[in-house]
C-alpha positions in Angstrom: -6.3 -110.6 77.4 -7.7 -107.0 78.1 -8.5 -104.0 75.7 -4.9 -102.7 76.8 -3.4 -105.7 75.4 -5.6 -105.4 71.8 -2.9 -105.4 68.5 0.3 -106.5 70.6 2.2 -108.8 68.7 3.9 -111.7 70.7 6.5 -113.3 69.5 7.7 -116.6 70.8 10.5 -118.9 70.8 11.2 -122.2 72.3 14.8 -123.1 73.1 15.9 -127.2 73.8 18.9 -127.2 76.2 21.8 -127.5 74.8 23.8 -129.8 77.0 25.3 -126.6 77.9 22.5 -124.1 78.3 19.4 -125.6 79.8 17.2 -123.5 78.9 13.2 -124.0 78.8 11.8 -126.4 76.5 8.4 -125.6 78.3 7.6 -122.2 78.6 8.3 -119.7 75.9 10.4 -116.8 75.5 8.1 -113.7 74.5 8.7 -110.5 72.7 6.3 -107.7 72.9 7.7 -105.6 70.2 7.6 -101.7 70.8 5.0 -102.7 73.1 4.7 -99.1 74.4 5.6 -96.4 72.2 8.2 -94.1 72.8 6.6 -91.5 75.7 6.7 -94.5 78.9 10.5 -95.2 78.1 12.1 -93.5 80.9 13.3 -95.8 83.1 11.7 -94.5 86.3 8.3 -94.9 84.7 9.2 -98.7 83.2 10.4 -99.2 87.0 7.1 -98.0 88.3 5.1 -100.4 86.2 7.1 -103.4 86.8 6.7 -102.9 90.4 2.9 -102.1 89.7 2.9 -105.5 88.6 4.5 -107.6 90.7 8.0 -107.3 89.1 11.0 -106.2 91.5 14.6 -105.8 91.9 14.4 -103.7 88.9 17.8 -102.1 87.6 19.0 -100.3 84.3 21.6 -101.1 82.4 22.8 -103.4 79.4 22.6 -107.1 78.6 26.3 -109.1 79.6 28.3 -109.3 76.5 28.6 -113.7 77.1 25.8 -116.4 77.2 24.2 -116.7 80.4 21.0 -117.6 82.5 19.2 -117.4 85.9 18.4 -120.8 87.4 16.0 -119.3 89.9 14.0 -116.3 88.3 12.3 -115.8 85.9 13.5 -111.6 84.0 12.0 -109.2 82.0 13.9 -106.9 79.8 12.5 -103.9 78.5 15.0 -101.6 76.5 14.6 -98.0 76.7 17.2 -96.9 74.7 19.4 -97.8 71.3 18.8 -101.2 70.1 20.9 -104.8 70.0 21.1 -108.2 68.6 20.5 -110.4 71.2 21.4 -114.2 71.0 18.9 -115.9 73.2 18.8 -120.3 73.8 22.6 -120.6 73.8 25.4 -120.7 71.2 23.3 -122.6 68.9 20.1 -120.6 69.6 18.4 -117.3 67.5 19.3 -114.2 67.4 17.1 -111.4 67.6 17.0 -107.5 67.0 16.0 -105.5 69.5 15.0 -101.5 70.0 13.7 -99.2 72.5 10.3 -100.3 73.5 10.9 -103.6 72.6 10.2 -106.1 76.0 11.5 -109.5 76.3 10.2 -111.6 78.9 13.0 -114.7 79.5 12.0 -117.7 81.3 13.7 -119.3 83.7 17.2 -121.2 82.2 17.1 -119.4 78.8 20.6 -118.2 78.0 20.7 -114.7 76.3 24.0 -112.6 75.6 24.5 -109.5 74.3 26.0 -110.4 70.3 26.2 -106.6 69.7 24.5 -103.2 70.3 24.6 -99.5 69.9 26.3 -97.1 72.4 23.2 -96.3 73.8 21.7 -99.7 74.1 20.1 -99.9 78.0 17.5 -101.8 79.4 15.7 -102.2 82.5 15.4 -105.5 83.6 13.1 -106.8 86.8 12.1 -110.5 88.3 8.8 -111.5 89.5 8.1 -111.0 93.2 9.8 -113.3 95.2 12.7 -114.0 92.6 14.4 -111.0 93.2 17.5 -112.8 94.2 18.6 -114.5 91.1 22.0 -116.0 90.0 24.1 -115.9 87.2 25.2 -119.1 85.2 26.9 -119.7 82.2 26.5 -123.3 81.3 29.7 -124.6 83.1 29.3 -128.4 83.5 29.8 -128.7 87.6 26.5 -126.1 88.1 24.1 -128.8 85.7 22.3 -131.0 88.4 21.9 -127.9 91.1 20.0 -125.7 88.3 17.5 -128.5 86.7 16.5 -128.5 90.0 16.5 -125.3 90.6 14.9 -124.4 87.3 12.0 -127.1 87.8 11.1 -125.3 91.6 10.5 -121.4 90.0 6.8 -120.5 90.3 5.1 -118.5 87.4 4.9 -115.4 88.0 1.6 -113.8 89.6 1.1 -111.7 86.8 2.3 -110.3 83.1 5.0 -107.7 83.4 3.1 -104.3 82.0 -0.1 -105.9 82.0 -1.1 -107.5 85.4 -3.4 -109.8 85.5 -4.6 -109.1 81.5 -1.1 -109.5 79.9 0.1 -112.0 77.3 2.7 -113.6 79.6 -0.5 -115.4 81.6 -1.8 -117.0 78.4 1.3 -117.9 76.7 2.3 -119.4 79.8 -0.6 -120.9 80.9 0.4 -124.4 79.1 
């Protein structure tokens, strides 16, 4: 890690699949809690970094209200505004308070839904070059043997979200 990256606290949480919800037994799911501060929340300046950093098909909006995944990518979420409780891993799985400059960085097959949030609860969310393209599961049984595969042939990204190459995400990933 970098002096940029000094006093960040990751979280992390590992998530078994579920038999519904693969998830990622492997590589954590990390929190960088209020990461930022409050004056880079604007979502054209969070944009701007992601793409700085390697992170594309960047949009703004909230988290789906039901539990769902990307087989194929790999998504950052970095909330702007309002804050949420998020459910992450599944039915089963933890749920976690967010609030604006809170960023979540999901591997790929971890199931998040949104369990609740205030009315100005946004994010903007982003995939690592190349994984722009994602889908959208929710655990039904006929998509299981396509997305182990799929989940087992993502890359790791080529570098931390807001960082670069100094970030957290290269470390906690680096197995």
């Amino acid at each position: 890690m970098d002096d940029r990256t000094r006093g960040i606290q990751v979280r992390e949480y590992f998530f078994e699949d579920d038999g519904h919800i693969p998830n990622n037994p492997e590589l954590p799911l990390l929190i960088y809690p209020g990461v930022l501060g409050e004056p880079d929340l604007s979502p054209s300046r969070c944009k701007q970094l992601l793409a700085e950093n390697g992170w594309g098909g960047a949009w703004v909006n909230g988290v789906f209200s039901y539990h769902h995944y990307h087989s194929n990518a790999h998504e950052v979420l970095w909330v702007v505004s309002g804050g949420a409780s998020i459910a992450f891993g599944g039915p089963e799985g933890t749920t976690v308070e967010v609030k604006a400059g809170d960023v979540v960085v999901i591997p790929v097959g971890v199931g998040h839904c949104n369990a609740g949030s205030s009315s100005d609860f946004t994010v903007v969310g982003a995939y690592p070059r190349g994984q722009e393209s994602y889908d959208l599961r929710t655990g039904e049984e006929g998509e299981r043997p396509e997305v182990l595969e799929n989940i087992r042939d993502v890359p790791f990204p080529e570098a931390d979200p807001l960082f670069g190459q100094g970030g957290p995400l290269l470390e906690y990933w680096s197995g």
